[in-house]
C-alpha positions as CSV (number, residue, x, y, z in Angstrom):
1,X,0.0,0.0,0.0
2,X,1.2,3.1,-0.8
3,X,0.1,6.7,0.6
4,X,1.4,9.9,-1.3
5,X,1.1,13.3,0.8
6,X,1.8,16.3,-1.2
7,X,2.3,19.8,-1.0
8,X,3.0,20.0,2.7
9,X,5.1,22.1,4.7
10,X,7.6,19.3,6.3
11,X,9.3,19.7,9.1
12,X,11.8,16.8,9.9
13,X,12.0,18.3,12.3
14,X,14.2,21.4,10.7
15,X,12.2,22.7,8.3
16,X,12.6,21.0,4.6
17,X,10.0,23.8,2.6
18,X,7.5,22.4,1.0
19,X,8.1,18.7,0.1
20,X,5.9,15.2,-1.5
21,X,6.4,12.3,0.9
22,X,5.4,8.7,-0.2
23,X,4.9,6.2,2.3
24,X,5.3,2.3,2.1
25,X,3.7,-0.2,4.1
26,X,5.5,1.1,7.4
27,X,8.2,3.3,5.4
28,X,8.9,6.6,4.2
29,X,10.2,5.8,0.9
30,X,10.5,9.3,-1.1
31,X,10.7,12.9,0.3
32,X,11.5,15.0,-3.2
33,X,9.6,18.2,-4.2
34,X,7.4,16.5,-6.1
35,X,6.6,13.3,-7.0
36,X,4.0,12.3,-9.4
37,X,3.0,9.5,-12.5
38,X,4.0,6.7,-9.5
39,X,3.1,3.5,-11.9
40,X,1.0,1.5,-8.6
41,X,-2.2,2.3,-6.9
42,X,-2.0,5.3,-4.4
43,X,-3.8,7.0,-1.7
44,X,-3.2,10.6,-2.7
45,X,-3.7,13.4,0.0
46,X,-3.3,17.2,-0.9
47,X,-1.9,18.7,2.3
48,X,-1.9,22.2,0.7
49,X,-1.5,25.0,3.6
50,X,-0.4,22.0,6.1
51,X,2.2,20.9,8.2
52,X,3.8,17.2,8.1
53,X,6.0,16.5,11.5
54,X,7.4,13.4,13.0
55,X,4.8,11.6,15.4
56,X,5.0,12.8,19.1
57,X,6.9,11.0,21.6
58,X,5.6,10.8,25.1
59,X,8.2,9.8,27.5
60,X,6.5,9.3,29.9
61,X,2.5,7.8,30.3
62,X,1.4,5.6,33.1
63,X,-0.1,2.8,30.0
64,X,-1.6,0.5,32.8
65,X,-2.8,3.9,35.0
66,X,-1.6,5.6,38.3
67,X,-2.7,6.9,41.8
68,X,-4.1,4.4,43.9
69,X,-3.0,7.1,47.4
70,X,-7.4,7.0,48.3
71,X,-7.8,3.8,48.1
72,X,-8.5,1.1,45.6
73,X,-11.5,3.1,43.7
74,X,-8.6,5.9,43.3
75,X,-6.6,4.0,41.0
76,X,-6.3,5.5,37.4
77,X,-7.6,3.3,34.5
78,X,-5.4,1.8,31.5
79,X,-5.2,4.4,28.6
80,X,-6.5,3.6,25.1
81,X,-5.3,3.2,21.9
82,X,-7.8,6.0,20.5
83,X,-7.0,8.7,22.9
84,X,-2.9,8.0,22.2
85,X,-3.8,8.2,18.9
86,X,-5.7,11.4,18.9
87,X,-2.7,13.3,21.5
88,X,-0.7,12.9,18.4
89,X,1.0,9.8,20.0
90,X,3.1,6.9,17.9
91,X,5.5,6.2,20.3
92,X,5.3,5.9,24.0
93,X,7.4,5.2,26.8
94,X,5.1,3.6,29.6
95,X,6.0,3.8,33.2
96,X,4.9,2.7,36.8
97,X,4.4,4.9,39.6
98,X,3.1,4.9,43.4
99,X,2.4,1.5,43.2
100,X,4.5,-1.2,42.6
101,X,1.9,-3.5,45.2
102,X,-1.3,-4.1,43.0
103,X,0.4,-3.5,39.6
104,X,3.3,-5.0,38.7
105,X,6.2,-4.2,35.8
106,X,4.7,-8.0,33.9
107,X,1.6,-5.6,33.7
108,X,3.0,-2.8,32.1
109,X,4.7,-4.9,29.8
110,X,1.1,-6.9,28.5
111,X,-0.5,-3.2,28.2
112,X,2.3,-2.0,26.0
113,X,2.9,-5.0,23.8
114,X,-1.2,-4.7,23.4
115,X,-0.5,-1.3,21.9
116,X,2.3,-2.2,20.1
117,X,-0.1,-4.8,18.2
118,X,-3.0,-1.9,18.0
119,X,-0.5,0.1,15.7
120,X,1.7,2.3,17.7
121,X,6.0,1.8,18.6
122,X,5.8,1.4,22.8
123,X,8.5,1.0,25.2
124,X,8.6,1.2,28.7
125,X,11.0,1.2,32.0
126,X,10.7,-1.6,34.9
127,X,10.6,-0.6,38.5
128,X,8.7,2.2,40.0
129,X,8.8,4.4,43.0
130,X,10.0,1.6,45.3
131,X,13.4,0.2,45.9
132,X,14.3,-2.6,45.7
133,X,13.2,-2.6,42.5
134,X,10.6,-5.0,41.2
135,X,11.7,-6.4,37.8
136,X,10.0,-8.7,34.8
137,X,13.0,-11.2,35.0
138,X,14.9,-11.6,38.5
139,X,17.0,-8.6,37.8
140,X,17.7,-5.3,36.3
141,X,20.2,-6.6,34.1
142,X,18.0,-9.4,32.8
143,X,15.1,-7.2,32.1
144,X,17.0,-4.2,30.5
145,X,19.5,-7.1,28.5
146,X,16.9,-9.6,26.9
147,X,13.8,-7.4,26.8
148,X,14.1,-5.2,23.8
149,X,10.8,-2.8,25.2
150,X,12.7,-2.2,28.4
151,X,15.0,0.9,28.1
152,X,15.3,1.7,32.0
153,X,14.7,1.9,35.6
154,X,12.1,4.5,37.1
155,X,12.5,5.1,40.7
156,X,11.0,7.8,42.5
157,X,13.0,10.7,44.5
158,X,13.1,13.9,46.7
159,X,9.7,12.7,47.0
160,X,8.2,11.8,50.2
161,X,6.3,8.6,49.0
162,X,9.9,7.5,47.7
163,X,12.0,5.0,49.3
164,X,14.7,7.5,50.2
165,X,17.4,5.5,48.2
166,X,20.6,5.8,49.4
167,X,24.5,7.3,47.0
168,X,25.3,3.5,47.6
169,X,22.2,2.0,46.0
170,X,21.4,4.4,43.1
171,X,25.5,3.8,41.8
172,X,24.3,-0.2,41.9
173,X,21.2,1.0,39.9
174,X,22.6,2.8,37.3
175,X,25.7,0.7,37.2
176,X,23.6,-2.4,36.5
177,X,22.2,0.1,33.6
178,X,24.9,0.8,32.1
179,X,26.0,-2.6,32.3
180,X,23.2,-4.1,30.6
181,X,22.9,-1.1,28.1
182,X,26.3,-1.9,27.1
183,X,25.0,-5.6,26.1
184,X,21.8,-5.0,25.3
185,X,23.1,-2.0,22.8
186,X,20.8,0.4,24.5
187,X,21.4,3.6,26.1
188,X,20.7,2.5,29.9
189,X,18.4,5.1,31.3
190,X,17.5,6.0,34.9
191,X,14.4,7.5,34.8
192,X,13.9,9.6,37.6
193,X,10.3,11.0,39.3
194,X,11.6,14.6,41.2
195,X,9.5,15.1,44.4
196,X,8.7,18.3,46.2
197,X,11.6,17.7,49.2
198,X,14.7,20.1,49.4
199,X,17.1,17.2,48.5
200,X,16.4,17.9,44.9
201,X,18.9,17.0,42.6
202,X,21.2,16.4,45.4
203,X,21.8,12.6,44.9
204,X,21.5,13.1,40.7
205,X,24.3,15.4,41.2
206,X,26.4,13.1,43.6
207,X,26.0,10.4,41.1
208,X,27.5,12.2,38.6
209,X,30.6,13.2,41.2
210,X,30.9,9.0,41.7
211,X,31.6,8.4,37.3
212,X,28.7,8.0,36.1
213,X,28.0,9.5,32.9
214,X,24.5,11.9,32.9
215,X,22.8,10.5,29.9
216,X,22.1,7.4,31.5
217,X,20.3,10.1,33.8
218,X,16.5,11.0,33.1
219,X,14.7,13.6,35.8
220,X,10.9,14.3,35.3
221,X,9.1,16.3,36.8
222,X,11.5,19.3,37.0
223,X,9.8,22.1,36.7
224,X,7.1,21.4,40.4
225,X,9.1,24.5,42.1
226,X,11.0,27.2,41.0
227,X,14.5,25.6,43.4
228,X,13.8,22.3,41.8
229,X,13.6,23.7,38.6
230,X,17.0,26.0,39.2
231,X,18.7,22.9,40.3
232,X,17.7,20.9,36.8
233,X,18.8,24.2,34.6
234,X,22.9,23.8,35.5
235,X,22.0,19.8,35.4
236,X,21.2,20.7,31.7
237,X,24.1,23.4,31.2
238,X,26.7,20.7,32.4
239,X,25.2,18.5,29.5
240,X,22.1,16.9,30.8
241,X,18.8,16.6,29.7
242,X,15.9,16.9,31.7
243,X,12.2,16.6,31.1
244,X,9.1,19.0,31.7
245,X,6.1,17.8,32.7
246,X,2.8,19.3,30.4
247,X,0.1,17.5,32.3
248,X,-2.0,19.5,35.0
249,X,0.4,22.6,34.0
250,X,-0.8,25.9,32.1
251,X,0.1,25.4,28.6
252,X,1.0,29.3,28.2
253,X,3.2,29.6,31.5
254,X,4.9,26.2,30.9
255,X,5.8,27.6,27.3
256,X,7.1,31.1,28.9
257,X,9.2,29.5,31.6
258,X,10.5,27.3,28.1
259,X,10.9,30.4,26.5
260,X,13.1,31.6,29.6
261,X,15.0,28.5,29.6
262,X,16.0,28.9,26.5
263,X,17.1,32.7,27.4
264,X,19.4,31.5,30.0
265,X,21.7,29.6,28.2
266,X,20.3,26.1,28.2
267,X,20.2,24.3,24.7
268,X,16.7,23.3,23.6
269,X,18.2,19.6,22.6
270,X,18.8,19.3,26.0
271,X,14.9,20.3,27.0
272,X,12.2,17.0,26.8
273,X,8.5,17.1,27.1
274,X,6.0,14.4,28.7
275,X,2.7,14.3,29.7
276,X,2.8,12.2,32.7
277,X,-0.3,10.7,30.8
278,X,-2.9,8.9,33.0
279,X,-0.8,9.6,36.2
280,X,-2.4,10.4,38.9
281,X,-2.2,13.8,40.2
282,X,-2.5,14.2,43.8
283,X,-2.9,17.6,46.3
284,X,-1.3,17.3,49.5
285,X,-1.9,19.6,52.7
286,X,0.9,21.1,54.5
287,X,0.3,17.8,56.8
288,X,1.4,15.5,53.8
289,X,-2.6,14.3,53.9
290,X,-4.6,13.9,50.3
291,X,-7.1,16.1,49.4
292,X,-7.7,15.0,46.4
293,X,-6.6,14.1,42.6
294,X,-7.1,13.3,38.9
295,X,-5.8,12.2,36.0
296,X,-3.3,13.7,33.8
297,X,-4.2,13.7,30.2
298,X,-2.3,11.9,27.4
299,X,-2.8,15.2,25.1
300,X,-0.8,17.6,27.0
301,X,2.0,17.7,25.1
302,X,0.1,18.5,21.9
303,X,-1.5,21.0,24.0
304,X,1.7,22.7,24.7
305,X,2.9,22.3,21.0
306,X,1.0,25.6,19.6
307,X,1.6,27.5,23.0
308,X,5.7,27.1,22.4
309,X,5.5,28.3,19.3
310,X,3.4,31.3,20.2
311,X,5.5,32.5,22.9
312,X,8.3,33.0,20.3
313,X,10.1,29.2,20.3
314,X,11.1,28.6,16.5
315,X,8.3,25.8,15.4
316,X,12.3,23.3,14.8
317,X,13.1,23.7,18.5
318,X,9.5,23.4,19.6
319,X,8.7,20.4,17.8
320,X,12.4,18.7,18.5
321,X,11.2,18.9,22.5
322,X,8.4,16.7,21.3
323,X,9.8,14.2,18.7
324,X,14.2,14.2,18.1
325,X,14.9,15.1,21.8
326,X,12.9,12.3,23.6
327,X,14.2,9.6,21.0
328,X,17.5,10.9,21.7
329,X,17.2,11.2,25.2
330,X,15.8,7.4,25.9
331,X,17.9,6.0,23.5
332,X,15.7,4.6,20.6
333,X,14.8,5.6,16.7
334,X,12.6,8.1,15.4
335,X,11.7,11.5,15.9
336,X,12.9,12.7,12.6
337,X,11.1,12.3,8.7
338,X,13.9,10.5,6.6
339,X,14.0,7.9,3.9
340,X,14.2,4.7,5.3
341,X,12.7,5.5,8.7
342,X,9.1,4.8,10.3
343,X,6.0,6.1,9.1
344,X,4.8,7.7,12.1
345,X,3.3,11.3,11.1
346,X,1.3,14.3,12.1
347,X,-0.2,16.5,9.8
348,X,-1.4,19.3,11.3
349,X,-3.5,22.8,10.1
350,X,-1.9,26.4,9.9
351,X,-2.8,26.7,13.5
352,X,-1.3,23.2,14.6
353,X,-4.6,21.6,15.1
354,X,-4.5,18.1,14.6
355,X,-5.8,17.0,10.8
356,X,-4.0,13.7,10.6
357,X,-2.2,10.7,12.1
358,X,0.0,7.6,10.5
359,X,1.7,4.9,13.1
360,X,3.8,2.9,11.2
361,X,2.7,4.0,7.7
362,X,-1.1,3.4,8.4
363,X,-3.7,6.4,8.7
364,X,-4.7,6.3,12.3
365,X,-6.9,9.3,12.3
366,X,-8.5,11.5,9.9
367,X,-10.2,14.7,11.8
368,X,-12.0,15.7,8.6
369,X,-13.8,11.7,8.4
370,X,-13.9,11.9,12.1
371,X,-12.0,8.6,11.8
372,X,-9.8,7.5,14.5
373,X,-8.1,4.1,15.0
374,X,-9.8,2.1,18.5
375,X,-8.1,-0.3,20.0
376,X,-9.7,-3.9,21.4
377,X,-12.5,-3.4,24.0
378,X,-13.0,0.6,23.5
């Protein structure tokens, strides 16, 4: 099957002008100025006055759903294909949180291989706030070495529902990451849930002081309090990255602070974006007691997208905190239109509104049919 969209405005994510891109099965095969008289049926689209980008990458979505702090009827429900899909999602990272009793790391990995099957690229780390951590195989090594999905650890910290993890144990951790990256041939990532406490990034930095490199170093979270968010800001000027958390934030301030970020001297391949997708989001009293919570939507970060870009963020840098940055950061393809690579697309309107979708070469939503790909039991 082939799909030929023409006339957009491609962004890959640098800008290429207006471009023709022909899609095969699950490949970008041709990205020329124009391509026409193709000698095999085609599914033409004229994407006059569009925008063609690299699918969205979401670091960072709780796939089998968070919370759980009120009680069993508090716990956030699995996400869906359909609502990845129409977030501009085709590649998620899934994640654990709170608990690590009633859902378990095996469970993560079902949910994401279901969505792998549904259409979309998933991966996902093991563990979750708890220490020790809680593992598909025996191990950290095992799971990170012979399971291509798993790309990490996520452990919780600075946070008071962490387990306070000690120098000692974190330098096991994120040796037995890099150990098992260096087999595995993946980048080995620690991926890191920032709390409200004033440690901060006092262990992250600590662990760096001990050898170990800070790209196998992934804080979320950051940007919760303006001393947290000081402290990730020279993480990222001394060559870290560090990712900001859309969900439950105002689209308009989080792209201002961005926009400041940027101003201070911090390089925007350095700068990730997540959702914290179906997380739970908590309010605590000055007594550490819950008051509340909801969810976090999977959208955010397609939110946000407009809002950078508005606030003065060149539409390349904006977008590269979306697709380039978070491949880079975790360590796995895509992120960028090129022959050869994946078919996962967005097609957006003049004022980045969402028109289309493509995971893995294959139209996955079509706002003007009002079609959008479900997955099994929606």
């Amino acid at each position: 099957m082939f799909t030929l969209l023409k006339n957009a405005h491609v962004y890959a994510p640098h800008s290429l002008g207006k471009k023709d891109l022909l899609l095969c099965a699950d490949k970008i095969v041709a990205i020329e100025d124009s391509i026409t008289a193709l000698p095999f049926p085609t599914d033409t689209i004229d994407c006059q006055g569009k925008i063609l980008t690299p699918g969205l990458i979401d670091q960072h979505i709780h796939l089998i759903g968070g919370g759980g702090e009120a009680g069993f009827n508090s716990r956030t429900p699995q996400v869906t294909l359909s609502n990845l899909i129409k977030g501009g999602l085709t590649t998620v990272v899934g994640v654990m949180g709170t608990d690590g009793i009633s859902r378990t790391p095996k469970d993560l990995y079902a949910k994401a291989k279901a969505l792998e099957l549904e259409g979309i690229r998933t991966f996902m780390h093991t563990g979750s706030y708890e220490l020790p951590t809680r593992t598909i195989t025996s191990n950290i090594r095992d799971d990170i070495t012979f399971i291509p999905s798993v790309l990490g650890v996520k452990i919780a910290m600075s946070d008071h529902r962490c387990s306070f993890p000690t120098l000692q144990e974190l330098l096991r951790i994120t040796s037995d990451i890099r150990i098992a990256g260096m087999l595995s041939g993946k980048k080995g990532i620690l991926h890191i849930h920032m709390g409200d406490l004033p440690s901060g990034f006092e262990l992250i930095n600590e662990i760096v002081k001990a050898g170990i490199p800070r790209h196998h170093l992934s804080p979320t979270h950051v940007s919760r309090n303006p001393r947290l968010y000081q402290e990730a800001i020279e993480f990222a000027k001394a060559g870290g990255n560090i990712d900001i958390t859309t969900g439950g934030s105002d689209p308009k301030k989080l792209a201002e602070l961005i926009k400041s970020t940027l101003a201070e001297g911090v390089n925007f391949d350095r700068i990730t974006l997540s959702s914290d997708g179906n997380g739970s989001m908590p309010r605590f009293n000055d007594k550490g007691e819950l008051e509340g919570l909801t969810a976090a939507p999977v959208n955010a970060n397609l939110d946000a997208f407009p809002y950078l870009v508005d606030a003065g963020i060149p539409m390349e840098q904006a977008l590269s905190m979306l697709t380039v940055n978070v491949a880079k950061s975790v360590g796995i393809s895509g992120g960028q239109l090129d022959v050869g690579a994946t078919g996962d697309l967005c097609l957006f309107n003049d004022d980045l509104s969402l028109s289309r979708v493509y995971a893995k070469g294959k139209l996955m939503l079509d706002q003007d049919s009002s079609f959008v790909a479900i997955g099994n039991f929606e």
